[in-house]
LUMVO-159225 format. One record per residue (C-alpha): residue in three letters; x, y, z. Coordinates in steps of 0.05 Angstrom, whole numbers. Example, Ala and Ser with C-alpha at 12.3 -4.5 7.8 and 13.67 -1.06 7.14 Angstrom:
residues 2
<torlum><residu>ALA</residu><east>246</east><north>-90</north><up>156</up></torlum>
<torlum><residu>SER</residu><east>273</east><north>-21</north><up>143</up></torlum>
//
This chain:
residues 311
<torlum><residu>UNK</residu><east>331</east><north>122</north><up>-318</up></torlum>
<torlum><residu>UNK</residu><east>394</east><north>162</north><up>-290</up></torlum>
<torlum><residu>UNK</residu><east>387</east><north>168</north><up>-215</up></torlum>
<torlum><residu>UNK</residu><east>443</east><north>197</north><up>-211</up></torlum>
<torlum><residu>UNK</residu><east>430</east><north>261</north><up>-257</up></torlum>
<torlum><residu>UNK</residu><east>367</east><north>281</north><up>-215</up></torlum>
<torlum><residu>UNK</residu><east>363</east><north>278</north><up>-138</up></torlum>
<torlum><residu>UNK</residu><east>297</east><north>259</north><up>-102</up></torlum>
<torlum><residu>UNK</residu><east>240</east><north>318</north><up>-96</up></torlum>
<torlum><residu>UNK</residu><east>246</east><north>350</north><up>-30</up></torlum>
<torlum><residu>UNK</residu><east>198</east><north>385</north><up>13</up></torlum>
<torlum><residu>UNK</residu><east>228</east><north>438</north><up>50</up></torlum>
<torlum><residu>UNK</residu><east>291</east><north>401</north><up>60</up></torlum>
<torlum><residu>UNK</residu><east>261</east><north>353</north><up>102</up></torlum>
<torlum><residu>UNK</residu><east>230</east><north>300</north><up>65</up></torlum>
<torlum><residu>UNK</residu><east>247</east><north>272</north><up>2</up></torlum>
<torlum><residu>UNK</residu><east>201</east><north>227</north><up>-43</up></torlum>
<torlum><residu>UNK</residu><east>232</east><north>179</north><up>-87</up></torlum>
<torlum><residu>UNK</residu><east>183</east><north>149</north><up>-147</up></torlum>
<torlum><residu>UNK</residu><east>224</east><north>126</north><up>-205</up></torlum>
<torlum><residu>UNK</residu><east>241</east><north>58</north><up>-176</up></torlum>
<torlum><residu>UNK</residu><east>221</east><north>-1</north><up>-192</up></torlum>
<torlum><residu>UNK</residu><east>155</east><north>-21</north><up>-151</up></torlum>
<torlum><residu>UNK</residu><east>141</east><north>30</north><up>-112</up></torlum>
<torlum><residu>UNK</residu><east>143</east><north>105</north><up>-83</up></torlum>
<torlum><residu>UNK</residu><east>196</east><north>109</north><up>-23</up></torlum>
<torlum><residu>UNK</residu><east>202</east><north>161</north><up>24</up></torlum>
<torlum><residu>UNK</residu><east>254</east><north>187</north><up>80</up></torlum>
<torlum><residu>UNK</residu><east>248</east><north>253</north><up>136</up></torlum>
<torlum><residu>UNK</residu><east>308</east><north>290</north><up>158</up></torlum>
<torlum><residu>UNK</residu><east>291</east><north>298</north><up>233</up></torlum>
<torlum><residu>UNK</residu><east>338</east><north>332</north><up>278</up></torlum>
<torlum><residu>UNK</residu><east>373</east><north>272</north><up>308</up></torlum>
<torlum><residu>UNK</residu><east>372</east><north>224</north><up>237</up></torlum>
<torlum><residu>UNK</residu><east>336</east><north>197</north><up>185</up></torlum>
<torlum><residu>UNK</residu><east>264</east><north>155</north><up>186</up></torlum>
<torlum><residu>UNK</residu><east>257</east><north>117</north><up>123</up></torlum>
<torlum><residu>UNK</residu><east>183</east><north>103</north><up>99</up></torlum>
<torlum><residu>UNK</residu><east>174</east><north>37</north><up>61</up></torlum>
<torlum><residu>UNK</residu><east>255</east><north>5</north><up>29</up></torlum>
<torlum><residu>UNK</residu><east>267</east><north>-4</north><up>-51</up></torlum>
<torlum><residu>UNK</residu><east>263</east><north>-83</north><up>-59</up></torlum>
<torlum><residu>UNK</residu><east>305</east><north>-76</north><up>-118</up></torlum>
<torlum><residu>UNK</residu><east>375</east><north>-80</north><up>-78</up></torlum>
<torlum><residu>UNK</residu><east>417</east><north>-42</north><up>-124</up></torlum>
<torlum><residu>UNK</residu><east>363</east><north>17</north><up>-115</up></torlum>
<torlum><residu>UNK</residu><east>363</east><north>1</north><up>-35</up></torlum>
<torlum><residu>UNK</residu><east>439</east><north>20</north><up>-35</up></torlum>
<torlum><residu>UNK</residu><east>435</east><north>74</north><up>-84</up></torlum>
<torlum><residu>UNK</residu><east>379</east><north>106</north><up>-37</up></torlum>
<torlum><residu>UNK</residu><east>419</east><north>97</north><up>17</up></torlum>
<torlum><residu>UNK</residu><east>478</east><north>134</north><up>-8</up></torlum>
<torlum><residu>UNK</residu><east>434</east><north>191</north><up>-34</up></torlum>
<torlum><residu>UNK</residu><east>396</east><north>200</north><up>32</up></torlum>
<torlum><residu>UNK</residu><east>476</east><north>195</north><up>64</up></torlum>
<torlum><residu>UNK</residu><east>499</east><north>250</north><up>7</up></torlum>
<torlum><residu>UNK</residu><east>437</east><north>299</north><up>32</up></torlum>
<torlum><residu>UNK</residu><east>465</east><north>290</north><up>109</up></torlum>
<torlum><residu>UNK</residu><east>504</east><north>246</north><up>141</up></torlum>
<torlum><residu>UNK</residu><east>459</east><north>223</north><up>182</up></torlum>
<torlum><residu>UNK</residu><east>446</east><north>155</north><up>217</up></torlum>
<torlum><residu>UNK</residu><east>372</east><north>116</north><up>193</up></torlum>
<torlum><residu>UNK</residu><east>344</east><north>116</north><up>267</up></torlum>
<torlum><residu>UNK</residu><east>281</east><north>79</north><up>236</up></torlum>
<torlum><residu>UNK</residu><east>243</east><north>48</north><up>174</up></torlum>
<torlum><residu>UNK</residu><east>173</east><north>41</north><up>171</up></torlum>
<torlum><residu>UNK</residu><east>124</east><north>-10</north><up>131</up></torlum>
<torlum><residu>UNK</residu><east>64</east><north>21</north><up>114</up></torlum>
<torlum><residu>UNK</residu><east>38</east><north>-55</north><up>88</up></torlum>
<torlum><residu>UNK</residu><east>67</east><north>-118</north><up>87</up></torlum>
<torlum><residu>UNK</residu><east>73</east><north>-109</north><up>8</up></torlum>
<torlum><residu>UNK</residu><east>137</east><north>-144</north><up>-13</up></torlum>
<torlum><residu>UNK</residu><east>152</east><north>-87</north><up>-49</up></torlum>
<torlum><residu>UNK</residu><east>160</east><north>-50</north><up>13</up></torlum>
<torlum><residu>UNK</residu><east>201</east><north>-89</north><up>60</up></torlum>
<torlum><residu>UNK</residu><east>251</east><north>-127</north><up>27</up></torlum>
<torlum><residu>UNK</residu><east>310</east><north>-74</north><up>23</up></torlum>
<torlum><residu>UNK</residu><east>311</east><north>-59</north><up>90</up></torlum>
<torlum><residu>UNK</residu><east>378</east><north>-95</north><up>110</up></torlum>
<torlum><residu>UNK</residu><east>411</east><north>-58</north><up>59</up></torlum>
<torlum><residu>UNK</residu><east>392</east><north>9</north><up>76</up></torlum>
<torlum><residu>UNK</residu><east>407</east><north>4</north><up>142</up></torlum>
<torlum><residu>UNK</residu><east>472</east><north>-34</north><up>129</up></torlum>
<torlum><residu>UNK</residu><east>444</east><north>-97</north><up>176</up></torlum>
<torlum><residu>UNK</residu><east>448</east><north>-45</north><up>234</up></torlum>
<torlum><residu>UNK</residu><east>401</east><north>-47</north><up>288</up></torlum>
<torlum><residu>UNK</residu><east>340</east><north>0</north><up>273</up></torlum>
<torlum><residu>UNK</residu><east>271</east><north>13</north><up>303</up></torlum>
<torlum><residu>UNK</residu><east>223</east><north>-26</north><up>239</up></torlum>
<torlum><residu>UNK</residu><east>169</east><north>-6</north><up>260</up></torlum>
<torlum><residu>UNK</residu><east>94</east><north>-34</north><up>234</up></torlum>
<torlum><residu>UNK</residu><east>22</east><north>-54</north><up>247</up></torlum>
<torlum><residu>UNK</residu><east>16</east><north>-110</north><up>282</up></torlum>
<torlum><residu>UNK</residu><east>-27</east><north>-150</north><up>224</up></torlum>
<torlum><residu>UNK</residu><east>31</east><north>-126</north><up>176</up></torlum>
<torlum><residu>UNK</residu><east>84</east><north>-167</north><up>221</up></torlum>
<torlum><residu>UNK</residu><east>49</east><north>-229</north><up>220</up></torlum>
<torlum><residu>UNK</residu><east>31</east><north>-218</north><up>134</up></torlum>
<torlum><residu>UNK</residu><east>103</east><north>-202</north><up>125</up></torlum>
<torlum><residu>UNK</residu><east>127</east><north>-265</north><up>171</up></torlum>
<torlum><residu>UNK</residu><east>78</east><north>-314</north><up>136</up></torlum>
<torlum><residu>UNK</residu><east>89</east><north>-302</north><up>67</up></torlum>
<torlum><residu>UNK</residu><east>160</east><north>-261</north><up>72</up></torlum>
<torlum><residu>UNK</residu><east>199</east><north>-320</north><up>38</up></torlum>
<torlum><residu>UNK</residu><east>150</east><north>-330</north><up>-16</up></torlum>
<torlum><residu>UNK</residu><east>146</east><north>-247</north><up>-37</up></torlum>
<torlum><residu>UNK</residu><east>226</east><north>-247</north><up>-40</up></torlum>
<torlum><residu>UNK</residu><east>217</east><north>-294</north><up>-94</up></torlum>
<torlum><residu>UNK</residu><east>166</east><north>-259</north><up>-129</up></torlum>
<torlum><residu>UNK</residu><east>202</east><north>-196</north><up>-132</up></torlum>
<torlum><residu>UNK</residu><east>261</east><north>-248</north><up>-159</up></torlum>
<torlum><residu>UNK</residu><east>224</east><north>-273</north><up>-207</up></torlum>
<torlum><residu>UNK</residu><east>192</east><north>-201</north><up>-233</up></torlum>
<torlum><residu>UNK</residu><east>268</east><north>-182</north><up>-234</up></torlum>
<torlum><residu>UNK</residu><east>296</east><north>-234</north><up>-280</up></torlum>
<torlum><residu>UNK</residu><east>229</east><north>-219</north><up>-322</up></torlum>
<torlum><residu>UNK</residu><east>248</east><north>-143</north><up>-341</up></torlum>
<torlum><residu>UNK</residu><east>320</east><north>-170</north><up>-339</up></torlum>
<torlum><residu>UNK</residu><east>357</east><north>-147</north><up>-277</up></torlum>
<torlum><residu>UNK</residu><east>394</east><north>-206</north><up>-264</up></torlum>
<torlum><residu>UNK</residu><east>444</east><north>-174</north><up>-216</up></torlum>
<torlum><residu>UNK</residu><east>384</east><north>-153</north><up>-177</up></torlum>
<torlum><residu>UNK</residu><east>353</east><north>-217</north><up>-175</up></torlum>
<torlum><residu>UNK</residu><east>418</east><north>-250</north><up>-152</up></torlum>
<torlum><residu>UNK</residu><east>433</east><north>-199</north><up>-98</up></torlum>
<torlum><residu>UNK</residu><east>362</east><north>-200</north><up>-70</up></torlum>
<torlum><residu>UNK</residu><east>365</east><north>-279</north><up>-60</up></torlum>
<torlum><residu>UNK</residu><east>432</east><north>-262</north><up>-21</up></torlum>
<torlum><residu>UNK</residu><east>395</east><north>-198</north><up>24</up></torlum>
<torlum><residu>UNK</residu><east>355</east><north>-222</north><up>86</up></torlum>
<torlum><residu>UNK</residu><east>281</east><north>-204</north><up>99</up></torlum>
<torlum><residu>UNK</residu><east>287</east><north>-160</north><up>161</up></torlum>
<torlum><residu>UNK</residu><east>217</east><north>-157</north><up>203</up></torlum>
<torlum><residu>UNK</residu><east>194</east><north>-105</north><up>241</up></torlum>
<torlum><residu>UNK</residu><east>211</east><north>-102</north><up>320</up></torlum>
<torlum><residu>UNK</residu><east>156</east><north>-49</north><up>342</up></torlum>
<torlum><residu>UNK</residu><east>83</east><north>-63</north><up>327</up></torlum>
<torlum><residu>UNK</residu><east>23</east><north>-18</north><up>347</up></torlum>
<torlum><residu>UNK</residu><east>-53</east><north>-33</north><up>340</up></torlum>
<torlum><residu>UNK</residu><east>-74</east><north>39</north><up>333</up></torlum>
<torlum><residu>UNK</residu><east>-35</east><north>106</north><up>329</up></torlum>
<torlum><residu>UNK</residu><east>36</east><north>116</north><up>344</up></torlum>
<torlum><residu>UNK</residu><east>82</east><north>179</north><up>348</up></torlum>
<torlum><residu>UNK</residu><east>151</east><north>181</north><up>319</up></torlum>
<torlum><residu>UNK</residu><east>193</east><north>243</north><up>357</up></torlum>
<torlum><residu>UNK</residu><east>268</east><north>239</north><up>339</up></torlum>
<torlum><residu>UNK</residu><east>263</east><north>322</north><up>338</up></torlum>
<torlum><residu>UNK</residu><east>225</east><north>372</north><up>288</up></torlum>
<torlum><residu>UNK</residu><east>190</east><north>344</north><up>247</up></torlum>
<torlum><residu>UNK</residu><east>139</east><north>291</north><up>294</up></torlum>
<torlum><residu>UNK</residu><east>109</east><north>230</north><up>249</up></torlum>
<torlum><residu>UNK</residu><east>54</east><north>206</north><up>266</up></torlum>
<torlum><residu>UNK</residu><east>32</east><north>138</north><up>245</up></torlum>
<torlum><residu>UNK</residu><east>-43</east><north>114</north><up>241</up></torlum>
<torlum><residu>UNK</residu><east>-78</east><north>49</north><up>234</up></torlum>
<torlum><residu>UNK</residu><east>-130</east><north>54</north><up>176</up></torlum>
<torlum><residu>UNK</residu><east>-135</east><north>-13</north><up>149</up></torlum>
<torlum><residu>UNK</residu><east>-184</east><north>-4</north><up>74</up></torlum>
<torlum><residu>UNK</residu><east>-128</east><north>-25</north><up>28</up></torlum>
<torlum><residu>UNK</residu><east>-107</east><north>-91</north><up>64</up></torlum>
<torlum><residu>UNK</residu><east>-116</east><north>-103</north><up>135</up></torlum>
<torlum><residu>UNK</residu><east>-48</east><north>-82</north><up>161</up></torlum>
<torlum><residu>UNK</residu><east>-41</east><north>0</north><up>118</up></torlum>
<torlum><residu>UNK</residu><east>-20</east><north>45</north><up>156</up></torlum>
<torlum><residu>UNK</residu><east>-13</east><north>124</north><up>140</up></torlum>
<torlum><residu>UNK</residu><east>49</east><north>158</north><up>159</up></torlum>
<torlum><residu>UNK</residu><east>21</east><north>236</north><up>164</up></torlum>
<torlum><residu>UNK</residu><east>77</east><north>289</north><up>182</up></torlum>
<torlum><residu>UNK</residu><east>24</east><north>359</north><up>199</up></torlum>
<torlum><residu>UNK</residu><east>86</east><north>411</north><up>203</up></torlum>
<torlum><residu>UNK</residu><east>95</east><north>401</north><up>132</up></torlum>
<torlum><residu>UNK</residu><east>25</east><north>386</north><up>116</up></torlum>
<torlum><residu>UNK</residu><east>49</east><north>309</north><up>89</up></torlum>
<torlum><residu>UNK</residu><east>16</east><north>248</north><up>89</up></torlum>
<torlum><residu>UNK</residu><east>53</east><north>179</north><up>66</up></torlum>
<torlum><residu>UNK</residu><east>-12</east><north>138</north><up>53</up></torlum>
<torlum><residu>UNK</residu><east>23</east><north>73</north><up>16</up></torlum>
<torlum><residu>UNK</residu><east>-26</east><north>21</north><up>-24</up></torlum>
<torlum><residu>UNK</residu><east>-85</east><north>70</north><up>-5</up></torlum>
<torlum><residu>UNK</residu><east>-73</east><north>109</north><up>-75</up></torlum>
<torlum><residu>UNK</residu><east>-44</east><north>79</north><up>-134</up></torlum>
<torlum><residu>UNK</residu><east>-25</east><north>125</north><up>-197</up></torlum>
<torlum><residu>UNK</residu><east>-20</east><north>83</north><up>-265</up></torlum>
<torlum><residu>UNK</residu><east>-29</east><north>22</north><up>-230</up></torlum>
<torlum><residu>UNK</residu><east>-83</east><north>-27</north><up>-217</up></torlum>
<torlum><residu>UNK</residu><east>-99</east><north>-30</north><up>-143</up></torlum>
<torlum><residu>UNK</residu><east>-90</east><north>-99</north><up>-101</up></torlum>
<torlum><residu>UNK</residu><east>-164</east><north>-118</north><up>-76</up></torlum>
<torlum><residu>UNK</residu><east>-141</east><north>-183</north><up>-44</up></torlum>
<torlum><residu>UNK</residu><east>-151</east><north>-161</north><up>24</up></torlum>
<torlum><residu>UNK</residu><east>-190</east><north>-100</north><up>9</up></torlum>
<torlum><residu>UNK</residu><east>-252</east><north>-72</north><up>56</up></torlum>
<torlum><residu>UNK</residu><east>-275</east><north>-40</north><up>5</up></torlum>
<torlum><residu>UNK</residu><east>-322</east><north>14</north><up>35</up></torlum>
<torlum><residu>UNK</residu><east>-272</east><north>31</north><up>85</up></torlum>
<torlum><residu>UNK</residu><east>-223</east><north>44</north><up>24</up></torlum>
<torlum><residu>UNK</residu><east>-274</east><north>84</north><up>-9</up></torlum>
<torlum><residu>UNK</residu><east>-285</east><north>128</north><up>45</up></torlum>
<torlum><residu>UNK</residu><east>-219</east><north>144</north><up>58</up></torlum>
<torlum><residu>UNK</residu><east>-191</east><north>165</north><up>-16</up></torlum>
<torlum><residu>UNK</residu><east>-258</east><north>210</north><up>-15</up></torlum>
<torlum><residu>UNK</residu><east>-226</east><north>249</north><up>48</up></torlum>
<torlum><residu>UNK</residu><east>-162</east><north>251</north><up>16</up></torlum>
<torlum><residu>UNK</residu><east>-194</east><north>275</north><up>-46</up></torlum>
<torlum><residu>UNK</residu><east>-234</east><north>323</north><up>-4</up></torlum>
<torlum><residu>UNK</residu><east>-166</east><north>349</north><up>27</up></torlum>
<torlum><residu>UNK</residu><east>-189</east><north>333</north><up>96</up></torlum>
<torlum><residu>UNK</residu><east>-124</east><north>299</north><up>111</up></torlum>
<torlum><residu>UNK</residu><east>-73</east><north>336</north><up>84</up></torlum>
<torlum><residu>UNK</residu><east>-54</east><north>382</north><up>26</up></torlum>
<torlum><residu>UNK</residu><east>8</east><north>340</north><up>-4</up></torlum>
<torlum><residu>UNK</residu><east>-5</east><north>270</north><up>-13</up></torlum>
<torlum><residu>UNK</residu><east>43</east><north>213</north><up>-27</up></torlum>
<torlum><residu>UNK</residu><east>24</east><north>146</north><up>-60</up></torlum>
<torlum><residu>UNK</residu><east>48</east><north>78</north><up>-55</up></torlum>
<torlum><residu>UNK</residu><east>54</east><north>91</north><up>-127</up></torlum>
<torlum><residu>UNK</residu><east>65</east><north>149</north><up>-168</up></torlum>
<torlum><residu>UNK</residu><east>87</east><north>223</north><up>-161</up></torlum>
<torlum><residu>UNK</residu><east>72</east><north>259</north><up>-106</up></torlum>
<torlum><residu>UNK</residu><east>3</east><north>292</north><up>-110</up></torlum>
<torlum><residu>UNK</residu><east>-49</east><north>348</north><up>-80</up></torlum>
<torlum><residu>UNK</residu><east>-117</east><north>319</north><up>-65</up></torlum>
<torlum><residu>UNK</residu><east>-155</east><north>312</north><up>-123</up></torlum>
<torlum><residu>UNK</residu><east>-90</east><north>274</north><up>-157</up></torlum>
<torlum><residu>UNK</residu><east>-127</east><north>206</north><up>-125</up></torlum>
<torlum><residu>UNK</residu><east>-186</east><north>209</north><up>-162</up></torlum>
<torlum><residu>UNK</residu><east>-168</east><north>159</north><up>-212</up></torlum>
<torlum><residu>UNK</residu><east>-168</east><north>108</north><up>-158</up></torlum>
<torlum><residu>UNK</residu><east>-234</east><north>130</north><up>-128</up></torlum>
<torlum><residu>UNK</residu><east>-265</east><north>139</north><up>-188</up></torlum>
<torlum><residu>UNK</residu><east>-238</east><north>50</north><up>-206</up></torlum>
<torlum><residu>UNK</residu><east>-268</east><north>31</north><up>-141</up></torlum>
<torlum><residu>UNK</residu><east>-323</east><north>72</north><up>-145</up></torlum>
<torlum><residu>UNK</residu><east>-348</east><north>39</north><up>-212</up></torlum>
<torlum><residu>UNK</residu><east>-317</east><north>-28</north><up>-184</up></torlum>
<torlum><residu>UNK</residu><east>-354</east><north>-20</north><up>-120</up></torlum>
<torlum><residu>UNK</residu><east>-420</east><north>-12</north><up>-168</up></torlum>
<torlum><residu>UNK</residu><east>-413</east><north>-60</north><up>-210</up></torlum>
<torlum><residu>UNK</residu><east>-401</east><north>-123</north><up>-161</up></torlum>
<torlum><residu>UNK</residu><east>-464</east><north>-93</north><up>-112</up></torlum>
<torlum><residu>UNK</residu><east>-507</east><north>-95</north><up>-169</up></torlum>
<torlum><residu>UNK</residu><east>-479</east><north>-164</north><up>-196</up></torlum>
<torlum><residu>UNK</residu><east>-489</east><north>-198</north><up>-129</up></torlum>
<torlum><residu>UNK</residu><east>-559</east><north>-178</north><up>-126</up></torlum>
<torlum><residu>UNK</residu><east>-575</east><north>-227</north><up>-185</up></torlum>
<torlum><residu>UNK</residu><east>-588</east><north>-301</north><up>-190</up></torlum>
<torlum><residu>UNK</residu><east>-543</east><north>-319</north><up>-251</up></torlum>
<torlum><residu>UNK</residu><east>-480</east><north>-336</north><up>-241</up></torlum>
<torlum><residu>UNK</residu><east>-431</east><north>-275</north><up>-270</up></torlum>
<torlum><residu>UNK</residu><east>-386</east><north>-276</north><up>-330</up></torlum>
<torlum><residu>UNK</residu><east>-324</east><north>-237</north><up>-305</up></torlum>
<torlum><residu>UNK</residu><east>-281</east><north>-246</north><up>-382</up></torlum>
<torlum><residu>UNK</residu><east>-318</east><north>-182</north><up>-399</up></torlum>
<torlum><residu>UNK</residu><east>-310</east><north>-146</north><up>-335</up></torlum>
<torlum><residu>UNK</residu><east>-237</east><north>-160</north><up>-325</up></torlum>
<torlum><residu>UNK</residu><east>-225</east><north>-129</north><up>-392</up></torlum>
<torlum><residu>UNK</residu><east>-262</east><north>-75</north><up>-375</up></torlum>
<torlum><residu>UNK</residu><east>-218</east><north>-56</north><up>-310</up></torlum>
<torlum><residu>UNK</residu><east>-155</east><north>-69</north><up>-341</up></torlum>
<torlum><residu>UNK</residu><east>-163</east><north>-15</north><up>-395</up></torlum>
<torlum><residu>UNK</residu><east>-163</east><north>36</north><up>-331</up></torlum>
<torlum><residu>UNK</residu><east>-94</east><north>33</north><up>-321</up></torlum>
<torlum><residu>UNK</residu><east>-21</east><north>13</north><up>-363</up></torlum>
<torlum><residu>UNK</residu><east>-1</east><north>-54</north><up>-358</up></torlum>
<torlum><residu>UNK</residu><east>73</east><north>-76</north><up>-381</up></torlum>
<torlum><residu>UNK</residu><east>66</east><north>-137</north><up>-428</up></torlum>
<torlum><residu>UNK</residu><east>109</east><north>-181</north><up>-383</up></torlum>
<torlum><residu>UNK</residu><east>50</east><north>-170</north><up>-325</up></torlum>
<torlum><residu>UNK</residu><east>-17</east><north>-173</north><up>-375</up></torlum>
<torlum><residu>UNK</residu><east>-19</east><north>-247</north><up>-342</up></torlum>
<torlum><residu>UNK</residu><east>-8</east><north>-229</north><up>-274</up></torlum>
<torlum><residu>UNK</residu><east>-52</east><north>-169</north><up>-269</up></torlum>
<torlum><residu>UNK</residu><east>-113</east><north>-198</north><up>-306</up></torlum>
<torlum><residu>UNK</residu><east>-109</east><north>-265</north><up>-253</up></torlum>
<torlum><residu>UNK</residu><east>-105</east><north>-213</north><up>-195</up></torlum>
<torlum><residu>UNK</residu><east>-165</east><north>-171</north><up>-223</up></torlum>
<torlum><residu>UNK</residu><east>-207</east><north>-238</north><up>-234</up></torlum>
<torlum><residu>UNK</residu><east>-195</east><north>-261</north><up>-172</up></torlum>
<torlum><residu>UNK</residu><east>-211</east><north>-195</north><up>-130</up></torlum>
<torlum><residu>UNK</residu><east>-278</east><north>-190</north><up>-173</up></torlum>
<torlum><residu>UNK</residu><east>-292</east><north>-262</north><up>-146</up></torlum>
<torlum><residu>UNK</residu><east>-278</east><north>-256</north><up>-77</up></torlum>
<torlum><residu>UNK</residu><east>-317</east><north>-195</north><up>-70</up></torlum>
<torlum><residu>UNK</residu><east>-380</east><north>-215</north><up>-107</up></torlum>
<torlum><residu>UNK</residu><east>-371</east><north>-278</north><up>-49</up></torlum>
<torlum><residu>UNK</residu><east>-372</east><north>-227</north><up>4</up></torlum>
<torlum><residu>UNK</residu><east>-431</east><north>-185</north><up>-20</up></torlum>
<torlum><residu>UNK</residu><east>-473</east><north>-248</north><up>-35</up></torlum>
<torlum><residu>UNK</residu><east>-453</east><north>-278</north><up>34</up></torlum>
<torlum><residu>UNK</residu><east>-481</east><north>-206</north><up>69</up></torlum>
<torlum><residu>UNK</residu><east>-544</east><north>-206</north><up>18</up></torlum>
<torlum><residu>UNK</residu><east>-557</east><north>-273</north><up>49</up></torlum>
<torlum><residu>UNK</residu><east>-549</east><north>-255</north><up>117</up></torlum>
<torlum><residu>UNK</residu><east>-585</east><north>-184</north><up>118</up></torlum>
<torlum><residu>UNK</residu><east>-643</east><north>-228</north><up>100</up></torlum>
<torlum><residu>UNK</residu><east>-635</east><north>-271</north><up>149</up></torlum>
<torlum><residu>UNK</residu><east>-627</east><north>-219</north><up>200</up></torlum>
<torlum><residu>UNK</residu><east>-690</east><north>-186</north><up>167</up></torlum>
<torlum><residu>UNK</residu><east>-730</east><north>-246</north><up>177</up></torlum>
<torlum><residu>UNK</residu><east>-706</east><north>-256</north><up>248</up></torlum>
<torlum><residu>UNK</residu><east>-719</east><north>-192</north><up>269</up></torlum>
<torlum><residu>UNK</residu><east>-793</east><north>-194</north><up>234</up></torlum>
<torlum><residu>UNK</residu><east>-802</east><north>-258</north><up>274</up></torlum>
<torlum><residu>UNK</residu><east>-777</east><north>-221</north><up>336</up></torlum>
<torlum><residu>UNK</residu><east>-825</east><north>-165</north><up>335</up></torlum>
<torlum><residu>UNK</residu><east>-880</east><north>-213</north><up>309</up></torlum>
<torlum><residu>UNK</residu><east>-877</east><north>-247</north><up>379</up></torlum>
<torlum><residu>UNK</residu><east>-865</east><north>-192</north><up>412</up></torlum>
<torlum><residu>UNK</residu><east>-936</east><north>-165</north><up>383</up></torlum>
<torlum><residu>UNK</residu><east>-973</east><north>-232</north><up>399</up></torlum>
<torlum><residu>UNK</residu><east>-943</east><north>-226</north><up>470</up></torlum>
//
């Protein structure tokens, strides 16, 4: 891919989406006093060449960067994009102390998938870039006013415990990050499930906005998500109904099910089909574990009211 022969798509001059990268979809607003840059390029070659295109579009300084998840994919080219400058990094609280814990250990992931689809240079640089973490954390809702356009950043958890959405209502925008995932399998490792469910169904019903961008993939209108919903729909089925039985489940078969949803590069097959295996596992665990306690709850309250009737 030439960056350099096509710039990022804009919205009405203000915000620009950026989606050919490696990992992920990056995005940056133009606000009146200076750029806000949502999620960083942990390839560091990328990191600098988005910073020189966002620089190119106007001169402006990067007043803030956002993490909408602690996904090392997301935070690691922060100290090149804002040239090791001071800058608000702003993220969820539960994404501070994700990205703190297991910072090191994602750099050298994102090493390791580097040398894999041979970017060396990459790879060497990002061992030499520090992992910047975030100095403003918020529990709930938080509102980003640097000038026309406001940001407004909200808590929503579903995805993994710290996702936030970064929604921008002048321009009808919302940044939702791991929340929808185009032609790529979805990271259930810290999933709620339901709550993840119900929130790509109000995307896909447009209740939150009319242009949606993904952690990965193009930018889309609302019923672009539905080939997420439509994997954790049939996911979500599939484990409710297996945890309901007494035999313990065969998950070869199901794992080769979900991974013909999606492309998968050769040099992740391995990778993928472990992550897959092991989300399938921990939440057939979880819906056995609340099987077992609805009953017991059932049974308590039967004893409850059967007491209460003697009495």
């Amino acid at each position: 891919m030439e960056r350099e022969e096509k710039l990022p798509l804009s919205l009405d001059g203000r915000i620009f989406i950026e989606d050919r990268l490696h990992f992920s979809t990056v995005g940056a607003v133009r606000t009146e006093r200076g750029w806000v840059c949502i999620d960083t390029p942990a390839d560091p070659l990328h990191a600098a060449w988005w910073q020189q295109t966002l620089k190119a579009i106007a001169p402006l300084p990067i007043l803030a960067v956002i993490y909408t998840d602690a996904g090392r994919d997301r935070v690691l080219g922060t100290a090149i994009l804002t040239e090791e400058r001071p800058a608000l990094v702003i993220a969820h609280h539960q994404a501070f102390d994700r990205i703190k814990g297991h910072g090191e250990l994602g750099r050298q992931q994102v090493v390791d998938t580097l040398i894999n689809v041979g970017q060396s240079e990459s790879a060497e640089l990002l061992n030499r870039t520090p992992l910047v973490l975030p100095n403003v954390t918020f529990s709930d809702r938080l509102i980003l006013d640097f000038g026309s356009p406001r940001l407004i950043l909200e808590h929503v958890g579903g995805a993994s415990p710290g996702q936030i959405w970064v929604r921008i209502p002048e321009h009808d925008v919302v940044f939702v990050g791991d929340t929808v995932t185009l032609n790529a399998h979805p990271n259930l490792s810290e999933a709620d499930l339901e709550r993840w469910l119900e929130q790509l169904r109000q995307l896909h019903a447009g209740q939150v906005a009319y242009r949606v961008v993904p952690g990965r993939g193009p930018l889309v209108e609302p019923k672009g998500v539905f080939p997420v919903l439509h994997y954790l729909k049939i996911l979500h089925k599939r484990v409710k109904s297996l945890s309901r039985g007494r035999r313990k489940v065969e998950l070869s078969p199901l794992v080769s099910e979900f991974m013909g949803y999606f492309p998968v590069p050769e040099h992740d097959r391995e990778r993928i089909q472990r992550r897959i295996r092991l989300s399938l596992e921990r939440l057939l665990e979880l819906y056995a574990e609340g099987k077992k306690a609805g009953s017991r709850s059932k049974k308590a309250a039967t004893a409850k009211t059967g007491s209460r009737k003697k009495t």
